[in-house]
TORKOL-4160 file (C-alpha; in steps of 0.2 Angstrom, whole numbers, padded with zeros to 4 digits, m for minus):
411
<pt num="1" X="0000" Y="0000" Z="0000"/>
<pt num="2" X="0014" Y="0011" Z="0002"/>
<pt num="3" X="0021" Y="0009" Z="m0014"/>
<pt num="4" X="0003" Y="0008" Z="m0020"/>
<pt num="5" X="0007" Y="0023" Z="m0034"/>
<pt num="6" X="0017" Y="0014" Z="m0049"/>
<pt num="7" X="0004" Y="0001" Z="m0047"/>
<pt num="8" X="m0009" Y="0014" Z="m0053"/>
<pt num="9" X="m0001" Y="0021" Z="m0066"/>
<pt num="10" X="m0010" Y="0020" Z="m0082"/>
<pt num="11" X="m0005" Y="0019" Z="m0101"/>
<pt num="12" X="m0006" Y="0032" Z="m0112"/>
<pt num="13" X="m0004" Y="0036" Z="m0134"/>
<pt num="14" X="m0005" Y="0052" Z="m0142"/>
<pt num="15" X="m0007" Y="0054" Z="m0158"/>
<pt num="16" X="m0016" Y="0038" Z="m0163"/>
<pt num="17" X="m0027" Y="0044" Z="m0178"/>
<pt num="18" X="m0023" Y="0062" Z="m0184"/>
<pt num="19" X="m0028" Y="0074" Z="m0169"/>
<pt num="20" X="m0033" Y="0058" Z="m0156"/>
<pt num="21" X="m0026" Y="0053" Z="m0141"/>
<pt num="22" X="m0030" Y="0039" Z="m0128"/>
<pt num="23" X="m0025" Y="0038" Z="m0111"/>
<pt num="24" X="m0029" Y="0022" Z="m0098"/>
<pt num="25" X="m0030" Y="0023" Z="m0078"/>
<pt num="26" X="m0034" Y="0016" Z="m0062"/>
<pt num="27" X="m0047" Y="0022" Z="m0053"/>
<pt num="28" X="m0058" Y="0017" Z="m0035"/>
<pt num="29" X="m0074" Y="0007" Z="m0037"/>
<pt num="30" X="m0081" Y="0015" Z="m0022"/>
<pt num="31" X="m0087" Y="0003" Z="m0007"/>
<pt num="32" X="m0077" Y="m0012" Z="m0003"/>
<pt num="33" X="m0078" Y="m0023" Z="0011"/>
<pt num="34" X="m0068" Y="m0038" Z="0017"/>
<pt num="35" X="m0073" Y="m0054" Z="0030"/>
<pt num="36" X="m0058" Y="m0060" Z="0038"/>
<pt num="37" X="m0057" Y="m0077" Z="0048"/>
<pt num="38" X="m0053" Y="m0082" Z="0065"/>
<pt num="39" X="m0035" Y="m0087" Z="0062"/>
<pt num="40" X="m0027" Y="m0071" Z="0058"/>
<pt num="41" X="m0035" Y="m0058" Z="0065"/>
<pt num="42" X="m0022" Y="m0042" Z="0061"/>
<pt num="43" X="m0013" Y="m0052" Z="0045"/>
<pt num="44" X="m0028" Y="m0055" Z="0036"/>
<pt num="45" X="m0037" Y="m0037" Z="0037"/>
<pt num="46" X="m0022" Y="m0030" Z="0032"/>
<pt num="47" X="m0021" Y="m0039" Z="0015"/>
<pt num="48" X="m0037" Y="m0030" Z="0013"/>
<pt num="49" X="m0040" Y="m0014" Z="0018"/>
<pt num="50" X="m0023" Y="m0005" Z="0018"/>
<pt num="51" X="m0024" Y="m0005" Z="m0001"/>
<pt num="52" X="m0043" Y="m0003" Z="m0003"/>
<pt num="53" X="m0040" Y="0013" Z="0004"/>
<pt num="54" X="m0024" Y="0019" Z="m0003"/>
<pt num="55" X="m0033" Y="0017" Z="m0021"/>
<pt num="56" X="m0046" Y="0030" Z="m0015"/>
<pt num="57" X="m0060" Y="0016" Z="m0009"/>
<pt num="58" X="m0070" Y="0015" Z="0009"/>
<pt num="59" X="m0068" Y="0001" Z="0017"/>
<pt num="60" X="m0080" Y="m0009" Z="0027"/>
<pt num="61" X="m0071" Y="m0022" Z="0036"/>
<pt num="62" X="m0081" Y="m0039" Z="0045"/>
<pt num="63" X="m0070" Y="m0047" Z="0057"/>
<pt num="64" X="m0073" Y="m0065" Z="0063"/>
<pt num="65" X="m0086" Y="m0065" Z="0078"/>
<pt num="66" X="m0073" Y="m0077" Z="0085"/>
<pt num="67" X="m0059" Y="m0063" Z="0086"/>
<pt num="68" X="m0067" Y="m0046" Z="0084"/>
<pt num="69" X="m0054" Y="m0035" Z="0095"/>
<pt num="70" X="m0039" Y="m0033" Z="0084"/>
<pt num="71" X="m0049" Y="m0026" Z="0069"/>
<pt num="72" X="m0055" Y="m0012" Z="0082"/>
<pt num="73" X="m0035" Y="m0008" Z="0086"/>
<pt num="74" X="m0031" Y="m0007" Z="0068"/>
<pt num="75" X="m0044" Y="0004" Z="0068"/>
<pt num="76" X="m0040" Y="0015" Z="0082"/>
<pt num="77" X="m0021" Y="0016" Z="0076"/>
<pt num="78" X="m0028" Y="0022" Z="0060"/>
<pt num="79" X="m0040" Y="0037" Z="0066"/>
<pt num="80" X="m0030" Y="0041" Z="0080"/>
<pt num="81" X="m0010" Y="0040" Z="0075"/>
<pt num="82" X="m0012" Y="0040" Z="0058"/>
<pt num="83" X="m0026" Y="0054" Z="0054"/>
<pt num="84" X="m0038" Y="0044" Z="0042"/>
<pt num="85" X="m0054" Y="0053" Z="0039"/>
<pt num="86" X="m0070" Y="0050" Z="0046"/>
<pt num="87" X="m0078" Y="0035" Z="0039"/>
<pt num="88" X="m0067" Y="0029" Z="0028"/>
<pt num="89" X="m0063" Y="0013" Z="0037"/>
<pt num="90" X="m0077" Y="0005" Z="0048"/>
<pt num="91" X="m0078" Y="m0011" Z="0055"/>
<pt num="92" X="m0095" Y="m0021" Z="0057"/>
<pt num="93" X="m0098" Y="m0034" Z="0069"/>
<pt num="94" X="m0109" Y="m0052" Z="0067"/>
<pt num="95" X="m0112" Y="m0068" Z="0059"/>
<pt num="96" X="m0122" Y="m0071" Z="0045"/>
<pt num="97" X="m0137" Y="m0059" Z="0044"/>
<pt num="98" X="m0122" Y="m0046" Z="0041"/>
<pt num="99" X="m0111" Y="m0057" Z="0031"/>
<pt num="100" X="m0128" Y="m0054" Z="0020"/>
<pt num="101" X="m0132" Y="m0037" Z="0022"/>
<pt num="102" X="m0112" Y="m0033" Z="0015"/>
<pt num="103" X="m0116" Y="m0047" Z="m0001"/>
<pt num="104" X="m0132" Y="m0039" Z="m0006"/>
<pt num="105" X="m0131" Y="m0021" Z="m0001"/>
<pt num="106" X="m0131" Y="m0010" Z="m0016"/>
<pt num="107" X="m0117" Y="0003" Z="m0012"/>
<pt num="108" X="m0102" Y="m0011" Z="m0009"/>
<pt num="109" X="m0094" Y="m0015" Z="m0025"/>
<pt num="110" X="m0081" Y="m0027" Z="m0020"/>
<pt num="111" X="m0081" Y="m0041" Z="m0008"/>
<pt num="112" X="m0064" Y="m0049" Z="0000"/>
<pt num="113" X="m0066" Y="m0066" Z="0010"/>
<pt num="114" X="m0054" Y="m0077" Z="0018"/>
<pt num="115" X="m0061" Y="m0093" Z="0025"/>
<pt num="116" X="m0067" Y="m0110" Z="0023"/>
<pt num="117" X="m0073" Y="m0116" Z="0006"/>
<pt num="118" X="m0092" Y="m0119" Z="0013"/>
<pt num="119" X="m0095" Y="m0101" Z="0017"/>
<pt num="120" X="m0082" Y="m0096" Z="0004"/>
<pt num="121" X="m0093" Y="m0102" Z="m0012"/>
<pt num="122" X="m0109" Y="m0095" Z="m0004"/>
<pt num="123" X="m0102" Y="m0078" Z="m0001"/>
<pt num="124" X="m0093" Y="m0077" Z="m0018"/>
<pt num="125" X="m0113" Y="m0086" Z="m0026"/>
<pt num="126" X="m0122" Y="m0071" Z="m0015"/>
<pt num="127" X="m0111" Y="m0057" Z="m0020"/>
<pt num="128" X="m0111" Y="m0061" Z="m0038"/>
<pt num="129" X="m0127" Y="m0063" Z="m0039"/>
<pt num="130" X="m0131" Y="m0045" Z="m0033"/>
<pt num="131" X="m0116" Y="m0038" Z="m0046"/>
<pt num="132" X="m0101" Y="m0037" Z="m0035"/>
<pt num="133" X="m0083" Y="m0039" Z="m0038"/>
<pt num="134" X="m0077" Y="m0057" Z="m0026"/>
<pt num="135" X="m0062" Y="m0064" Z="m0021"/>
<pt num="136" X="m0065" Y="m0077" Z="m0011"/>
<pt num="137" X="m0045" Y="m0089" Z="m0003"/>
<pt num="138" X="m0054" Y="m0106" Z="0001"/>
<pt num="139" X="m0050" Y="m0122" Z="0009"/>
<pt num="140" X="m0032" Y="m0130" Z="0007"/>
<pt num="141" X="m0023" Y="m0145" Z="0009"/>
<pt num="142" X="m0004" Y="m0142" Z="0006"/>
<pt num="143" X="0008" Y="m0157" Z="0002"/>
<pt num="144" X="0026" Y="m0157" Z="0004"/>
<pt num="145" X="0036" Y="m0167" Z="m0007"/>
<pt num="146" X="0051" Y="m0177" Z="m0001"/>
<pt num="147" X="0063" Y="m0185" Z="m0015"/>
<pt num="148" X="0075" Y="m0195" Z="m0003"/>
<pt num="149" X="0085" Y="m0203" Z="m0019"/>
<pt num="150" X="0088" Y="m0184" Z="m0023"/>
<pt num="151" X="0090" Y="m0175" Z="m0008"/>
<pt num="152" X="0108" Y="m0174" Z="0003"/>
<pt num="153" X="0108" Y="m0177" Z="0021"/>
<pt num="154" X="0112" Y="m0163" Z="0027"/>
<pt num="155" X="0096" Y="m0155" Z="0019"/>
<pt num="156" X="0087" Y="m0170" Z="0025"/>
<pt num="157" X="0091" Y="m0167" Z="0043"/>
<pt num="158" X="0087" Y="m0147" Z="0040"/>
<pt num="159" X="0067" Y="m0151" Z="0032"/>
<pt num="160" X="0063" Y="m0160" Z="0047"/>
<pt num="161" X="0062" Y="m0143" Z="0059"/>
<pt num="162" X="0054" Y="m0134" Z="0044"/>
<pt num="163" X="0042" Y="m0148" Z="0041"/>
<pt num="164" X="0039" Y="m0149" Z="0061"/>
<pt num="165" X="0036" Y="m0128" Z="0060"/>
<pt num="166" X="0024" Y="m0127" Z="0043"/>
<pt num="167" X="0014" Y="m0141" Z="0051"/>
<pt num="168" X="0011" Y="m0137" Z="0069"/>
<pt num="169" X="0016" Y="m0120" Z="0070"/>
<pt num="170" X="m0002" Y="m0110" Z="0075"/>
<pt num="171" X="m0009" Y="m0126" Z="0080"/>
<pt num="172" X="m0011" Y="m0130" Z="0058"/>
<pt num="173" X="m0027" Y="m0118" Z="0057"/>
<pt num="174" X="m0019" Y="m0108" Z="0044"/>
<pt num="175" X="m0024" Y="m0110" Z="0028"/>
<pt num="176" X="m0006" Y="m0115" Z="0021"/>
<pt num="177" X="m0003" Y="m0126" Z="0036"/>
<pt num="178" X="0010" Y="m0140" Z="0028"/>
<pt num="179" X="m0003" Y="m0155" Z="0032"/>
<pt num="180" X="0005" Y="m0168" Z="0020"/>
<pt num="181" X="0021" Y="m0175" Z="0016"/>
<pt num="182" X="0022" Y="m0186" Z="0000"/>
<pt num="183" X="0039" Y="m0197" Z="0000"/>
<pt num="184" X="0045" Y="m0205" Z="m0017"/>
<pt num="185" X="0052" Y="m0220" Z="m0014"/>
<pt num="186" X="0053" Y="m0235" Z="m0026"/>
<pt num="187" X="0046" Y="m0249" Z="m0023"/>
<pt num="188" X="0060" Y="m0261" Z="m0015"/>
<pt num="189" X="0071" Y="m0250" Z="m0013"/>
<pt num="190" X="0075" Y="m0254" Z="0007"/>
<pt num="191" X="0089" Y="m0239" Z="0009"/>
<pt num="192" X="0074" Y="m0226" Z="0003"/>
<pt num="193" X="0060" Y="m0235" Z="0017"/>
<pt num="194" X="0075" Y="m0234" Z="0031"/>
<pt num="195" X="0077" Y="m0216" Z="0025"/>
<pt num="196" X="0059" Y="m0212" Z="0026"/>
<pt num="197" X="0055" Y="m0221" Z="0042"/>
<pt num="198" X="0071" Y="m0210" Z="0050"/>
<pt num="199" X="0061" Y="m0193" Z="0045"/>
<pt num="200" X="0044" Y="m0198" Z="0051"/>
<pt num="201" X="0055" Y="m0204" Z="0067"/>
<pt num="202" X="0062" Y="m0187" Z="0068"/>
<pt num="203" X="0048" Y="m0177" Z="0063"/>
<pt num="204" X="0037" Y="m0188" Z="0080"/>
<pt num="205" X="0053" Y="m0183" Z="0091"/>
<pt num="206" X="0055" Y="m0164" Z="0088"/>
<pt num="207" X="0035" Y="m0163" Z="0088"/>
<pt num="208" X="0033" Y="m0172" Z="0104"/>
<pt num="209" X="0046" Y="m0158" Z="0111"/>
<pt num="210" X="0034" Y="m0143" Z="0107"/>
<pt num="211" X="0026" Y="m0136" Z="0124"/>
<pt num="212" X="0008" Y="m0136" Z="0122"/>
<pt num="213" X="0000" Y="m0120" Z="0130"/>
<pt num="214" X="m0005" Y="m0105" Z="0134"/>
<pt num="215" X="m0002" Y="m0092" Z="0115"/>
<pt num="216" X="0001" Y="m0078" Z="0129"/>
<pt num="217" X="0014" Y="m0088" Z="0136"/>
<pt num="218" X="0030" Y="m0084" Z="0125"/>
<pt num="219" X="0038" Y="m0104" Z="0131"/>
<pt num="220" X="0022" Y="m0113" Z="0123"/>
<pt num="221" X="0025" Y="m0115" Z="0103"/>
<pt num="222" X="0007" Y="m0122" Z="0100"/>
<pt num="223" X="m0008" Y="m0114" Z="0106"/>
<pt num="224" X="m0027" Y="m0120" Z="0108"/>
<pt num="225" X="m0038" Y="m0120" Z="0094"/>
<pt num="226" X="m0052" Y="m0109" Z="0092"/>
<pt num="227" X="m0066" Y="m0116" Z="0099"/>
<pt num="228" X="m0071" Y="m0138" Z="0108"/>
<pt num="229" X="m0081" Y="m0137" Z="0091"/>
<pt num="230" X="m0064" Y="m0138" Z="0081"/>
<pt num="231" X="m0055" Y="m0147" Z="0096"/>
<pt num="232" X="m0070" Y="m0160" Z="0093"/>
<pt num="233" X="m0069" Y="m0162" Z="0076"/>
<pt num="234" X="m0051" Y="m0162" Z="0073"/>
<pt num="235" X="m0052" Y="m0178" Z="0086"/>
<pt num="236" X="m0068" Y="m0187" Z="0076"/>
<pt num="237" X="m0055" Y="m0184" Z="0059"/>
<pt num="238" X="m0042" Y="m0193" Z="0066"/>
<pt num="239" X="m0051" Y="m0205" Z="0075"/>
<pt num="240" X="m0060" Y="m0210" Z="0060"/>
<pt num="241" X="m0043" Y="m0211" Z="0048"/>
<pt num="242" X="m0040" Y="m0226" Z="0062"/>
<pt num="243" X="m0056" Y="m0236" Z="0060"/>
<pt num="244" X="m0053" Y="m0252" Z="0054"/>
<pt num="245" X="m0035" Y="m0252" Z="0056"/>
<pt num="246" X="m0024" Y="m0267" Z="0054"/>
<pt num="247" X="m0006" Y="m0273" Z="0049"/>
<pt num="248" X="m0007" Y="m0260" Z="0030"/>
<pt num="249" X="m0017" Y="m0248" Z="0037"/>
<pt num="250" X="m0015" Y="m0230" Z="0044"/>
<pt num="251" X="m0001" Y="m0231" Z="0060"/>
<pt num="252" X="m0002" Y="m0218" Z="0073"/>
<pt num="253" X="0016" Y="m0213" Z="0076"/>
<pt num="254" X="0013" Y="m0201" Z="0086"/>
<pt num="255" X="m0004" Y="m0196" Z="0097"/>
<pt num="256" X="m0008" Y="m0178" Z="0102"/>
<pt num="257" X="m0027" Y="m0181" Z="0106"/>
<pt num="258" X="m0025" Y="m0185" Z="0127"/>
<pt num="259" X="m0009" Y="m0176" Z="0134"/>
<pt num="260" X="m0010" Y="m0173" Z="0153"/>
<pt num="261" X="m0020" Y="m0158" Z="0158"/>
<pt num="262" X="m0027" Y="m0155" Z="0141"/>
<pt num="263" X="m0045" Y="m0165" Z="0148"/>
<pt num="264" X="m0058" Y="m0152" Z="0147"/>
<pt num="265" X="m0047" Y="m0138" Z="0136"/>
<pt num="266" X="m0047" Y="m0134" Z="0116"/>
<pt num="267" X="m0026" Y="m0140" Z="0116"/>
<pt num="268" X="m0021" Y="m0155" Z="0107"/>
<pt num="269" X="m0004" Y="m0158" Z="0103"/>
<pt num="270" X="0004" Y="m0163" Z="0089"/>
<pt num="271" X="0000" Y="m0179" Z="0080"/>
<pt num="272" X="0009" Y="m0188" Z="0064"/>
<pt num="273" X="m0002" Y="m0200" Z="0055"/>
<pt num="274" X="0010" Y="m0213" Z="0041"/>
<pt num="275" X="0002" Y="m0226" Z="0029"/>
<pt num="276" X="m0012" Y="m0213" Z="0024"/>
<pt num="277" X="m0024" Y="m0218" Z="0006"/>
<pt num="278" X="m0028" Y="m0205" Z="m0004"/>
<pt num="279" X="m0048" Y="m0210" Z="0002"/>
<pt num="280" X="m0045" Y="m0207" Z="0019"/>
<pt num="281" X="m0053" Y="m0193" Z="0029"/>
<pt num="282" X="m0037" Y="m0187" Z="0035"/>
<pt num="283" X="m0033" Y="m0183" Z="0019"/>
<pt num="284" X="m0049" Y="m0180" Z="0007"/>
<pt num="285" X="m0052" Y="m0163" Z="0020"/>
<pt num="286" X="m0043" Y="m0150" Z="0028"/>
<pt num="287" X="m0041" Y="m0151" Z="0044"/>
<pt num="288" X="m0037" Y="m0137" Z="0051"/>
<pt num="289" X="m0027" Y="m0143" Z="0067"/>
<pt num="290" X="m0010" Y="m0149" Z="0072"/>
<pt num="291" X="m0010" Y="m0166" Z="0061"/>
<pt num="292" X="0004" Y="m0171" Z="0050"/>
<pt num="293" X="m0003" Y="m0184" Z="0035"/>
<pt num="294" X="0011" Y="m0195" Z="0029"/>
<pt num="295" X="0003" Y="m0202" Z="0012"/>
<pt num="296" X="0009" Y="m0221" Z="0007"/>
<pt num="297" X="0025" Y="m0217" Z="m0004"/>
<pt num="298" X="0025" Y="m0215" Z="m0022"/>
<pt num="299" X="0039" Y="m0224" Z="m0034"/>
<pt num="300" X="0042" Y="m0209" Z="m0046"/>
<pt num="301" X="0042" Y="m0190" Z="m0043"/>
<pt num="302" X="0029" Y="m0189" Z="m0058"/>
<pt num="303" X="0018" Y="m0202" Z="m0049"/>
<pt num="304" X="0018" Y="m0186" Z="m0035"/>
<pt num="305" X="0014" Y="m0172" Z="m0046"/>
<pt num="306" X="m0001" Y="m0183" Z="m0052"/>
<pt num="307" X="m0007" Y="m0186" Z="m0034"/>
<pt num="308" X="m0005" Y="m0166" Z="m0030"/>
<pt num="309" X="m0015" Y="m0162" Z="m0047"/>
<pt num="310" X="m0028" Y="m0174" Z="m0044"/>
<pt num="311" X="m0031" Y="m0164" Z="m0026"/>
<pt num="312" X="m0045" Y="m0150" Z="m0029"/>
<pt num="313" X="m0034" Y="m0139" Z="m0020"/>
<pt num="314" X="m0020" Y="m0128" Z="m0026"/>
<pt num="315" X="m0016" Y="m0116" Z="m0012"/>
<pt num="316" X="0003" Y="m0121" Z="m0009"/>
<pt num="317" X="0016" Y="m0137" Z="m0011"/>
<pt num="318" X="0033" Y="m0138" Z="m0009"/>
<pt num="319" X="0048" Y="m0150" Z="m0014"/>
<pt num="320" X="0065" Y="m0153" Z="m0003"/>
<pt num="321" X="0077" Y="m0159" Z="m0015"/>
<pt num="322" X="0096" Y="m0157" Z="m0020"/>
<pt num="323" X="0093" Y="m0158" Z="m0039"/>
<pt num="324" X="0089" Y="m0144" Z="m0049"/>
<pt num="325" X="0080" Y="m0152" Z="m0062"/>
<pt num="326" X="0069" Y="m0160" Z="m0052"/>
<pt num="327" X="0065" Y="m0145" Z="m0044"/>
<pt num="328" X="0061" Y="m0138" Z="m0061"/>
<pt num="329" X="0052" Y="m0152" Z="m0066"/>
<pt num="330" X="0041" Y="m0150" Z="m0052"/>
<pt num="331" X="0037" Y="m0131" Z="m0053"/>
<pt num="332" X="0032" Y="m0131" Z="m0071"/>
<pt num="333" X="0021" Y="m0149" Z="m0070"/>
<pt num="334" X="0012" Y="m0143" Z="m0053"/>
<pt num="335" X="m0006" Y="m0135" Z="m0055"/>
<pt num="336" X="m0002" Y="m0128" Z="m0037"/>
<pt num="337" X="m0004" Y="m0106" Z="m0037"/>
<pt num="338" X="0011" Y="m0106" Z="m0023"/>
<pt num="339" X="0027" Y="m0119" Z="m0024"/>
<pt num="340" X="0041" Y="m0119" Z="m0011"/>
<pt num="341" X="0058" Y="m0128" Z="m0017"/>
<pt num="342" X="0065" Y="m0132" Z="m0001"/>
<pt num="343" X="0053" Y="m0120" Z="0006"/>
<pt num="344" X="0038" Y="m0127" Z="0017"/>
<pt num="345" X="0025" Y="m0114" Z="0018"/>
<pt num="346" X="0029" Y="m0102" Z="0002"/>
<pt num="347" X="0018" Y="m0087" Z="0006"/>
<pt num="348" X="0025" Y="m0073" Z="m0004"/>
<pt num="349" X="0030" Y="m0056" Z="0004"/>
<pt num="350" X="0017" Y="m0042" Z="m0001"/>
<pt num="351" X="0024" Y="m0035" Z="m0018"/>
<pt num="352" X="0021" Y="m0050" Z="m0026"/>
<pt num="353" X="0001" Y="m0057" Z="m0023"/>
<pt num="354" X="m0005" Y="m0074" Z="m0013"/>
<pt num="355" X="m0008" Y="m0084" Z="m0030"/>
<pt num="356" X="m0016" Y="m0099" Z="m0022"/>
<pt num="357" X="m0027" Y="m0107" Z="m0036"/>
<pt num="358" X="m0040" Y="m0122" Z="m0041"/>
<pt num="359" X="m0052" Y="m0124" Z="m0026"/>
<pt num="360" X="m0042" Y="m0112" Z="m0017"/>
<pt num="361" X="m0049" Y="m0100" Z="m0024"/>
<pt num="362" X="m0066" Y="m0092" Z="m0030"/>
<pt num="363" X="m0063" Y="m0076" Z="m0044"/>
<pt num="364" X="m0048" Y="m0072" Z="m0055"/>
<pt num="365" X="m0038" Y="m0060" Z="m0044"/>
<pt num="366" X="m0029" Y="m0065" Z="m0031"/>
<pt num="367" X="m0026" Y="m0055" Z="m0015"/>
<pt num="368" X="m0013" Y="m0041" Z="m0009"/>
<pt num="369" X="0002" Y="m0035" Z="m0023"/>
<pt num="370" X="m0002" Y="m0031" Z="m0041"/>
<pt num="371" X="m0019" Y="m0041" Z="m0041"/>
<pt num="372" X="m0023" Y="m0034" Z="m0027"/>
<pt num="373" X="m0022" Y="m0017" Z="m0032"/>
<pt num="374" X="m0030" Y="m0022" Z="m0046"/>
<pt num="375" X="m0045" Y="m0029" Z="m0038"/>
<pt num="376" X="m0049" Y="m0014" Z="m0029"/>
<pt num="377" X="m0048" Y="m0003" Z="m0044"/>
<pt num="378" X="m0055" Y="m0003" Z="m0062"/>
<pt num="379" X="m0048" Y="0005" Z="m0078"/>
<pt num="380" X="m0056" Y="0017" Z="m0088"/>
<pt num="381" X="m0049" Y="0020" Z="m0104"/>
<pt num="382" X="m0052" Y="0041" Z="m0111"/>
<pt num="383" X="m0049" Y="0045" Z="m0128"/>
<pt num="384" X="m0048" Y="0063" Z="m0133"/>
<pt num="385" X="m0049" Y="0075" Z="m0152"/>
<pt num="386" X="m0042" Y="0092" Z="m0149"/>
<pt num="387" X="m0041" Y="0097" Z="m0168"/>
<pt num="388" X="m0027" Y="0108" Z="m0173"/>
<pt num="389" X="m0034" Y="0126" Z="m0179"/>
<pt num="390" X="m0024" Y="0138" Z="m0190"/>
<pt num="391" X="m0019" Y="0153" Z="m0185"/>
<pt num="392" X="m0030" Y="0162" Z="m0199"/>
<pt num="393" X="m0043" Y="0150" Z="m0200"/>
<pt num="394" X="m0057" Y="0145" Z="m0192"/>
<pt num="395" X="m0060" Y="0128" Z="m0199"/>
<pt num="396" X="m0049" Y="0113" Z="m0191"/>
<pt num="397" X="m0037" Y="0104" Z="m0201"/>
<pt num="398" X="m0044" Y="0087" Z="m0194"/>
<pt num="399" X="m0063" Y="0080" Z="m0195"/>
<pt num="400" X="m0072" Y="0072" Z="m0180"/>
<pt num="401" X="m0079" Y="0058" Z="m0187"/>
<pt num="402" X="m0093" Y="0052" Z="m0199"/>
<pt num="403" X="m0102" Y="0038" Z="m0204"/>
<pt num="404" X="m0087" Y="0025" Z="m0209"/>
<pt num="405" X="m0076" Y="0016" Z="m0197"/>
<pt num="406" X="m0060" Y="0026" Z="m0190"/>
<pt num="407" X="m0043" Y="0019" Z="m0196"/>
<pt num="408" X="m0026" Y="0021" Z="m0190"/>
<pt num="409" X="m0020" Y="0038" Z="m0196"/>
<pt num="410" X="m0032" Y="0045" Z="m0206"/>
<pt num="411" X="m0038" Y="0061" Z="m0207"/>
């Protein structure tokens, strides 16, 4: 938003047919409004508004009913340290009789929504349907790629923390949570299995070290989730990817449901699930808590590309690999909007935009950077005929049209 200006810049011609010229530009639709999520209460607004406003918009912000404070201290900070002007930025509170007040109201042009792909497809069919502009980030499930036959072992021993960090890190209920990890290993190849049985190992030790607690408390590194509703539901999902279990089923390498003192609280710790199917729960939804899917391995690297595109999803993928041309292979066969190379949550920094894609995502601009600004402003195109007069005559040396098409250059 602060470097908003370059990004508003227009195009301009002069001289296209005789005495015509044509200039493009940016300018505000008006009314936008924006419906954050519980999980980032400060991050989220602020892909939002902050350049809304700077394109010459009013803003009309909805944060989750869950979190509503943090919207009211961006607020504040705004009015009070920064000078905004009255009105410009208001924020509205409520479930979903103001959810549709905001998709059907005539004066909002724009709507913004971050959140799960239920109430994602219904704000982005309500708006639409009353002739707004909608971007709408959705639901996700983010695999990792391991290639142990082209990865050294000192990047090895580096993925785990990351892994560790993109999985349980804010207790997974972000939206580019790293929820599954996809090994290739051959089949028979038994240096590849003992490889891969080392990771998951490693990946159940440094979990099982993260302190559980309190988010005020700056020792804990995983916090509770938002509600027993999600706590409950999280539980039934893995639960459920048990059922039935037996010698080639799901194994539970690590448990997170019933840690001492979490009876009766929203906390669960970390939890690693191995031997996964494609049609299990665990993995056919988000979860949206602190689980780590490891899927059944997959001989080739193109065998895990297929499994990735075949996943409605396309928020955000990774690969840890050593080879290059792997790495390359893998970015340009993915249809994921955001790829990491040895990166596990590859969320871009603002000036470039959060290009998640596929079920991800509901309309065709993406939030924050170029389409962002772009989203919050449309383009009117002016074109002008200022005829040249003589200084003795009255008449102008250039006609303003007639009844036959314009051409390039004519007079």
């Amino acid at each position: 938003a602060c470097f908003i200006a370059p990004q508003l810049l227009g195009d301009s011609l002069s001289g296209i047919s005789g005495t015509m010229d044509c200039v493009s530009y940016r300018e505000p639709l008006g009314v936008c409004a924006g419906i954050c999520p519980f999980n980032f209460p400060a991050m989220i607004p602020l892909w939002m508004f902050p350049l809304a406003i700077a394109a010459g918009n009013t803003f009309v912000l909805k944060p989750s009913e869950k979190t509503p404070g943090v919207s009211l201290l961006l607020a504040q900070m705004l009015y009070e340290d920064c000078g905004l002007p009255e009105n410009v930025l208001q924020v509205v509170h409520g479930g979903k009789p103001m959810v549709d007040q905001i998709c059907t109201h005539p004066a909002v042009r724009a709507v913004s929504f971050v959140g799960s792909s239920r109430v994602g497809r219904y704000i982005h069919q309500l708006s639409s349907k009353h002739g707004k502009r909608v971007q709408a980030n959705l639901g996700a499930k983010n695999h990792a790629v391991i290639l142990l036959d082209e990865i050294s072992d000192e990047l090895l021993e580096k993925a785990v923390p990351a892994i560790v960090g993109a999985a349980f890190g804010a207790a997974g209920q972000r939206c580019m949570a790293l929820s599954t990890l996809v090994f290739v290993v051959a089949a028979g190849d038994l240096a590849l299995q003992e490889k891969k049985d080392w990771m998951i190992s490693e990946i159940c030790n440094q979990a099982s070290a993260l302190t559980v607690g309190n988010g005020m408390d700056p020792t804990s590194d995983i916090g509770p989730l938002i509600t027993s509703e999600s706590k409950q539901r999280v539980m039934n999902i893995i639960d459920q990817a048990l059922d039935g279990n037996d010698d080639d089923a799901v194994q539970l390498n690590l448990d997170g449901r019933r840690r001492d003192g979490m009876d009766g609280t929203n906390f669960i710790g970390p939890t690693v699930l191995s031997n996964v199917t494609t049609d299990n729960r665990a993995y056919t939804e988000e979860i949206f808590g602190p689980v780590l899917t490891c899927l059944q391995p997959v001989d080739t690297l193109e065998d895990a590309i297929r499994l990735i595109n075949r996943n409605p999803y396309g928020n955000g993928c990774a690969l840890f690999t050593s080879n290059g041309s792997a790495a390359r292979t893998f970015t340009s066969k993915v249809h994921v909007g955001q790829v990491g190379i040895n990166v596990p949550i590859p969320v871009p920094l603002p000036m470039f935009s959060f290009t998640g894609s596929r079920g991800s995502l509901l309309g065709d601009l993406n939030f924050y950077g170029k389409s962002g600004v772009q989203f919050y402003t449309q383009l009117k195109t002016v074109s002008t005929n200022w005829p040249i007069y003589n200084d003795n005559a009255a008449s102008s040396s250039s006609s303003l049209g007639g009844v036959t098409m314009p051409t390039m250059g004519g007079k």
